[in-house]
C-alpha positions in Angstrom: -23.4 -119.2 -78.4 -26.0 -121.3 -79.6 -25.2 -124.9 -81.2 -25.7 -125.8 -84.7 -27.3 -129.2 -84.4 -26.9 -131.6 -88.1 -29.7 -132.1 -89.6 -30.8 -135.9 -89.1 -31.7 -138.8 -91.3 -35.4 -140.1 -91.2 -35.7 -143.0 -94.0 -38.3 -145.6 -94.4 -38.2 -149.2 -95.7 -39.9 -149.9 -99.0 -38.4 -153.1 -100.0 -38.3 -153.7 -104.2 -39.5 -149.5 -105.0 -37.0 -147.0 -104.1 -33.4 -147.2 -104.6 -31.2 -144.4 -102.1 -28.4 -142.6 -103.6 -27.0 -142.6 -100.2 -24.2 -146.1 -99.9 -24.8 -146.7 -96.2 -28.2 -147.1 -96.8 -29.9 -150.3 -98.6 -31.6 -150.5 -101.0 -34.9 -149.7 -100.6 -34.7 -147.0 -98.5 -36.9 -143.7 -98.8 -34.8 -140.4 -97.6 -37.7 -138.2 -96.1 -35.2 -135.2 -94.4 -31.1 -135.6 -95.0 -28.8 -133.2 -95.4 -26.9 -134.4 -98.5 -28.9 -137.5 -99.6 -32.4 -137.8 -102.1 -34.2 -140.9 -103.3 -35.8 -141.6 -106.2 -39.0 -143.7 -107.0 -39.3 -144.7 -110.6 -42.5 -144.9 -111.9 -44.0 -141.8 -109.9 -43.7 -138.4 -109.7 -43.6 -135.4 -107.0 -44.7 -132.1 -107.4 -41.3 -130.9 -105.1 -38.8 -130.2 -107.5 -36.4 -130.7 -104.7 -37.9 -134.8 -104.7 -38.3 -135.7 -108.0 -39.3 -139.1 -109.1 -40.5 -139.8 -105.4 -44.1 -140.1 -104.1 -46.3 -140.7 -101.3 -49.9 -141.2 -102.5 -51.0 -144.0 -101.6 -54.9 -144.2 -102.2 -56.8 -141.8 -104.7 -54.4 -139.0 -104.3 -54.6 -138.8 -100.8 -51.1 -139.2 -98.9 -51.1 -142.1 -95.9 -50.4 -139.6 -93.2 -53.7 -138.0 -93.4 -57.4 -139.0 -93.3 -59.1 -140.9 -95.9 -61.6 -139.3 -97.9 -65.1 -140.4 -96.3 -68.4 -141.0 -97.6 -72.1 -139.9 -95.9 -73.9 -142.8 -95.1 -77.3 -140.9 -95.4 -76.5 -138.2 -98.4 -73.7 -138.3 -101.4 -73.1 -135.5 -104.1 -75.3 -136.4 -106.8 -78.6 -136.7 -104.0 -77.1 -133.3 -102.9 -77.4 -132.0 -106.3 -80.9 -133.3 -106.9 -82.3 -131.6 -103.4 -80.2 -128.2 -104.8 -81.7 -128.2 -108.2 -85.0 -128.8 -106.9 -85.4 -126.3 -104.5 -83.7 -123.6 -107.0 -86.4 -124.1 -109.0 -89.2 -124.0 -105.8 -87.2 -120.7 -105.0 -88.0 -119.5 -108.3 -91.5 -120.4 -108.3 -92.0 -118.3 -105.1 -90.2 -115.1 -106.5 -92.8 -115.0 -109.2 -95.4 -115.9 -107.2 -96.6 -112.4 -106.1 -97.7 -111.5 -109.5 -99.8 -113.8 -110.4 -103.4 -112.4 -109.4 -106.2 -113.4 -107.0 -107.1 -117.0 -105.3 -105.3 -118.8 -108.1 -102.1 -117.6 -106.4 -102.8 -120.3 -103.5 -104.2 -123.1 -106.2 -100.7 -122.6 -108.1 -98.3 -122.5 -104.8 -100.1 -126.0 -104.0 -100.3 -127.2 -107.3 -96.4 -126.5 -107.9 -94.8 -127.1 -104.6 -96.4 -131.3 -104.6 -95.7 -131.5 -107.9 -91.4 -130.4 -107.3 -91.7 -132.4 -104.4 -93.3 -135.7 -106.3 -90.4 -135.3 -108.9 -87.5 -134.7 -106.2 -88.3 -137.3 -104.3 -88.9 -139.9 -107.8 -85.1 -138.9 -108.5 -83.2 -138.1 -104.9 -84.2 -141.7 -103.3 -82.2 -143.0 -106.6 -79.0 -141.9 -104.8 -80.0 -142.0 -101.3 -78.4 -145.3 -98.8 -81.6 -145.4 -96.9 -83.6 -147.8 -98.5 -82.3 -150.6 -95.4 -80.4 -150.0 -92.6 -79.4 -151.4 -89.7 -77.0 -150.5 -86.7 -75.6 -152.3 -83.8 -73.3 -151.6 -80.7 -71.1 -154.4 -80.3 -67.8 -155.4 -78.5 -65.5 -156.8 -81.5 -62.1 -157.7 -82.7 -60.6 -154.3 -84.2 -57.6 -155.6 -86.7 -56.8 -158.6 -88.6 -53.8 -160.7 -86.6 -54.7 -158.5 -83.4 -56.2 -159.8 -80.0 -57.5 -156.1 -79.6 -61.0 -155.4 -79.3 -63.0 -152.0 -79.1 -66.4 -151.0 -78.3 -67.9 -149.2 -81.5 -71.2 -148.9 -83.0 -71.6 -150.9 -86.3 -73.6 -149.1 -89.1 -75.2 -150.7 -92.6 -76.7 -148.5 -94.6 -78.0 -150.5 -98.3 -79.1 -148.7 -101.3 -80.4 -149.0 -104.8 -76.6 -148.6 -106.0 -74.5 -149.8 -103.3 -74.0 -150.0 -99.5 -72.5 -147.9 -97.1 -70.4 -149.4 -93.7 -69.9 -147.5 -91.0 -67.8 -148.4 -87.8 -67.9 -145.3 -84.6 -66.1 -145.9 -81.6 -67.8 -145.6 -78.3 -65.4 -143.5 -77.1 -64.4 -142.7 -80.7 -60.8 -142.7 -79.4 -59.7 -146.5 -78.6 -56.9 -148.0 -78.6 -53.9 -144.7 -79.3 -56.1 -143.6 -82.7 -59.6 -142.7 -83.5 -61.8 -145.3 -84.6 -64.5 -143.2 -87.4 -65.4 -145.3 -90.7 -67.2 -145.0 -93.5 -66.8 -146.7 -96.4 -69.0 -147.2 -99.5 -69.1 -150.2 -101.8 -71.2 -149.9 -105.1 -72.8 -152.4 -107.1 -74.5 -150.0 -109.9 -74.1 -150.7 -113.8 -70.2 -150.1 -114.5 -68.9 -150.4 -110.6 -67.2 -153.8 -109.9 -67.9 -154.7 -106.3 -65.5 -157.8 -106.5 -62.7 -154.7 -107.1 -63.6 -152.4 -104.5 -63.5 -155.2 -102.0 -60.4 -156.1 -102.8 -59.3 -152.5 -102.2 -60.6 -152.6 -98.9 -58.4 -155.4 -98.2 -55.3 -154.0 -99.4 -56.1 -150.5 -97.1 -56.4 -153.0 -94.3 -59.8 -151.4 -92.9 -61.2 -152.8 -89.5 -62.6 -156.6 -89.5 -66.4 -155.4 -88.8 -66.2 -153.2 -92.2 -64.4 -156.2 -94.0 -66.8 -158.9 -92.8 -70.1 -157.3 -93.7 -68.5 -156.2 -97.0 -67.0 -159.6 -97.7 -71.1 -160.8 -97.3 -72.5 -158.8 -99.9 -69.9 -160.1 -102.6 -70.6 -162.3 -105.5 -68.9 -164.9 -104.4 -70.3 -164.9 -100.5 -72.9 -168.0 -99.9 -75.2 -165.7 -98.0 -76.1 -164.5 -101.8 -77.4 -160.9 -100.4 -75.1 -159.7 -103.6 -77.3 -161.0 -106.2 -80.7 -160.2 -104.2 -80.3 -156.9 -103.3 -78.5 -156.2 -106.9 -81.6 -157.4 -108.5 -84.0 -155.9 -106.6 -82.1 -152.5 -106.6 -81.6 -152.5 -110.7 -85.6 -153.4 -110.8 -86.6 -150.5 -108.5 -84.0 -148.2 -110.0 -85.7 -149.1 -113.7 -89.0 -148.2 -112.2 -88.5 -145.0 -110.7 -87.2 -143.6 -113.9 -90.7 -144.8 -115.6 -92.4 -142.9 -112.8 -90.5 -140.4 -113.3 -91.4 -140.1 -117.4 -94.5 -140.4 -116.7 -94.5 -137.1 -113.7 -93.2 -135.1 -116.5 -95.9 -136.4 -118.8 -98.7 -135.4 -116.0 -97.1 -131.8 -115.8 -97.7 -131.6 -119.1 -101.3 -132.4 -119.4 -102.3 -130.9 -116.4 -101.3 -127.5 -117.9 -103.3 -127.9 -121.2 -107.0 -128.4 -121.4 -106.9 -132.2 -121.2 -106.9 -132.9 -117.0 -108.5 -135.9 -117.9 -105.2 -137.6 -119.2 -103.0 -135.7 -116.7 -105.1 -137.7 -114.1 -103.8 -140.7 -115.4 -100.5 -140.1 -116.0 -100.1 -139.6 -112.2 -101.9 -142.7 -111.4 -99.8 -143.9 -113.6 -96.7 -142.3 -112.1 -97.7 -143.6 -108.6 -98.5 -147.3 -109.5 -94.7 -147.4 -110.7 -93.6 -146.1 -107.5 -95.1 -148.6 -106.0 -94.1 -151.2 -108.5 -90.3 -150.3 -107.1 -91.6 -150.6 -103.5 -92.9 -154.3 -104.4 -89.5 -154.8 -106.2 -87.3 -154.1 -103.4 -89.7 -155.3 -100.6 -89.3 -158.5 -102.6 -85.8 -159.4 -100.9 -87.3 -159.8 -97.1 -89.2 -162.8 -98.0 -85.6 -164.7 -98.5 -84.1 -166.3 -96.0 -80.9 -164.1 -95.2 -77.6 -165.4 -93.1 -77.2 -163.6 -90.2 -74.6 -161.0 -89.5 -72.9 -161.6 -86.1 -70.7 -158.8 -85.2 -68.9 -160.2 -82.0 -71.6 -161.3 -78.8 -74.2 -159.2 -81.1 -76.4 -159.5 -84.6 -77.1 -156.4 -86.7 -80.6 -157.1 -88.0 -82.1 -154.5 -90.8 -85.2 -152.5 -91.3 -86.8 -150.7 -94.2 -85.1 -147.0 -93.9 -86.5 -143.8 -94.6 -86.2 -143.1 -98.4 -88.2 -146.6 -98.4 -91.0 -145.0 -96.8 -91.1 -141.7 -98.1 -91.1 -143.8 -101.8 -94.3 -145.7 -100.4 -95.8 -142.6 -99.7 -95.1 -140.5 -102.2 -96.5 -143.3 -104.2 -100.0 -143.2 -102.2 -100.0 -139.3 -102.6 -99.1 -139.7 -106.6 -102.7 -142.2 -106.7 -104.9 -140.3 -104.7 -103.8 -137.2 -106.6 -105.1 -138.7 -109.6 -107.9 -140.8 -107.9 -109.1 -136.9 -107.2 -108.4 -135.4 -110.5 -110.5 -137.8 -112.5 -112.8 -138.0 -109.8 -113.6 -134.3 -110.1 -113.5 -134.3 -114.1 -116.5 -136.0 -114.2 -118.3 -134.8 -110.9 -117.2 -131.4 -110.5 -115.3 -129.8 -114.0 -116.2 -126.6 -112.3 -113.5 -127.3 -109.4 -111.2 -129.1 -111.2 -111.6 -126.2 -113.3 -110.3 -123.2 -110.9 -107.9 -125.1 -109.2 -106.2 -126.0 -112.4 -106.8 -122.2 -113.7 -108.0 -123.0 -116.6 -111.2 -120.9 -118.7 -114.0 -122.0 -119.3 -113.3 -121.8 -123.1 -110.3 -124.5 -123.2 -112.5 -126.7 -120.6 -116.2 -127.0 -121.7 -115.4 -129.2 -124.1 -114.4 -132.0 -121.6 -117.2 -131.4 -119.3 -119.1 -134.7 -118.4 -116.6 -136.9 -120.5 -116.9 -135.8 -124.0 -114.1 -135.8 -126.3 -111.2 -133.3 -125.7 -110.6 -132.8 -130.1 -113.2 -130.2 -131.7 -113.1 -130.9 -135.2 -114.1 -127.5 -136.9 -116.5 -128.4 -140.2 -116.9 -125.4 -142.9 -120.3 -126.6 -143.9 -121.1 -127.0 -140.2 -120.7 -123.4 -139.9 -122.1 -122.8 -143.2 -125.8 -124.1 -141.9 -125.3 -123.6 -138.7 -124.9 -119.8 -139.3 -128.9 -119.8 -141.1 -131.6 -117.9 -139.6 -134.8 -120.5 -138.9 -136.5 -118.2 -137.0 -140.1 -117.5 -138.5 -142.5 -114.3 -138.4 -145.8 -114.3 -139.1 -147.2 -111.0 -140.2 -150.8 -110.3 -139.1 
């Protein structure tokens, strides 16, 4: 006959929070699995009926026993929903693309795919954490008031908005748990670093994550806080011009005015580079180093830096070449832009875009001065 084993009593110890209902238990103790006794938590809430007034979230609705919610070094939601929206709109470009007749097909497939991926870059790089990163692998202390140490790979990943840590073991299982963090800190208009830091401290995340974090806070000497702030907020501010003015040059480019289109994307790729000057600005400060035990992680421009500069380049030679061909070559410029030759003989060899339409001009210019001479 098989025996009937009581069920057991598992409690925890929250000192000062939960009061038992069980006597030969203190106060303070949390009943997880009894057979007769609850607790209660006042000031929270469970969704078991069979617990009320007892909870175990801990951070952002996610319950201690489980993994934290993590975020991408390289990509985030909002620079996912950029790249989506842009390429649903390149997808719909290329459905419609087989009706549209002759060579011009070719001239508008060019003309629209750089000009999507001029305005997805403009906005994506907004939200992306590669602007400077940096990596090291290192042998370093693990936990605050613990002689452990692991071997991990350390990861800093810094952004127009924020900076992202990383920490991978090498193995990622050390030490009886697996070591894999990542941990963002933002600095953008309504985030308050100071906060999130303090956050991190009261999680008790490893030392590497806390130390580099601890440097880019107001209050750290090394002062990367205010320069990369700065020079994120200007370069930010800049890309959004850039990006008012790409619109503008998609605009002008598809009327009979390619004249001013040209220099609304010079102008759109002289504010790109104004944010490349803007956060290029920061490596000619003298930064502290960042000693992660026997190593230093050291940081490089990353790769929405260069794809900025470049886009940047391809934004000024686009409208080096549009310009260019206005006044050499209208008859180019012309059928690549698909344009008749009604709308754009007006602007040939510079003259003024505006026709201003004169009765009386028509009036005489409508008279017959030819002459015959009758023999």
């Amino acid at each position: 006959m098989p025996q009937i084993v009581e069920p057991a009593v598992i409690a925890l110890h929250f000192p000062g929070q939960c009061s038992s209902e069980d006597p030969s238990l203190p106060d303070g103790t949390l009943t997880l699995f009894s057979g007769s006794s609850k607790a209660s938590c006042p000031g929270v809430h469970s969704a078991d009926p069979a617990w009320p007034g007892c909870s175990m979230t801990l951070w952002n609705g996610e319950l201690p026993f489980y993994p934290q919610p993590r975020h991408a070094p390289g990509i985030s939601v909002p620079l996912l929903i950029v790249i989506l929206v842009f390429l649903a709109l390149a997808a719909s470009f290329l459905l419609i693309l087989p009706g549209i007749r002759g060579h011009s097909r070719w001239f508008w497939l060019v003309r629209v795919l750089l000009s999507l991926f001029i305005g997805a870059e403009i906005v994506a790089v907004h939200f992306s954490a590669q602007w400077s990163v940096g990596g090291v692998n290192t042998n370093t202390s693990y936990k605050a008031f613990s002689a452990a140490r692991v071997r991990a790979h350390v990861g800093l990943h810094v952004g127009l908005e924020g900076i992202n840590i990383t920490l991978t073991g090498t193995p990622v299982q050390q030490l009886n748990e697996t070591i894999d963090y990542n941990e963002r800190f933002n600095w953008r208009l309504g985030e308050n670093y100071a906060e999130e830091y303090s956050e991190a401290l009261e999680k008790g995340l490893p030392d590497p994550v806390l130390y580099l974090a601890e440097k880019f806070t107001p209050s750290s000497p090394c002062g990367l806080y205010r320069q990369y702030r700065l020079a994120g907020h200007y370069a930010s501010a800049t890309l959004w011009v850039a990006f008012c003015f790409w619109l503008l040059s998609n605009g002008l480019l598809s009327m009979p005015v390619p004249l001013y289109g040209g220099l609304a994307l010079l102008t759109t790729g002289a504010f790109t580079l104004f944010s490349i000057f803007a956060f290029a600005s920061i490596s000619s400060v003298q930064l502290c180093p960042l000693r992660l035990g026997s190593a230093t992680l050291t940081t490089h421009y990353g790769a929405a830096f260069w794809v900025t500069l470049a886009t940047g380049i391809l934004c000024l030679l686009l409208g080096v070449a549009v310009v260019s061909l206005h006044y050499s070559w209208p008859s180019a410029l012309r059928t690549f832009l698909d344009q008749s030759g009604k709308d754009y003989g007006s602007q040939a060899k510079g003259s003024s875009p505006l026709i201003l339409n004169n009765p009386l001009h028509k009036q005489f210019g409508a008279l017959d001065l030819t002459t015959n001479t009758n023999l």
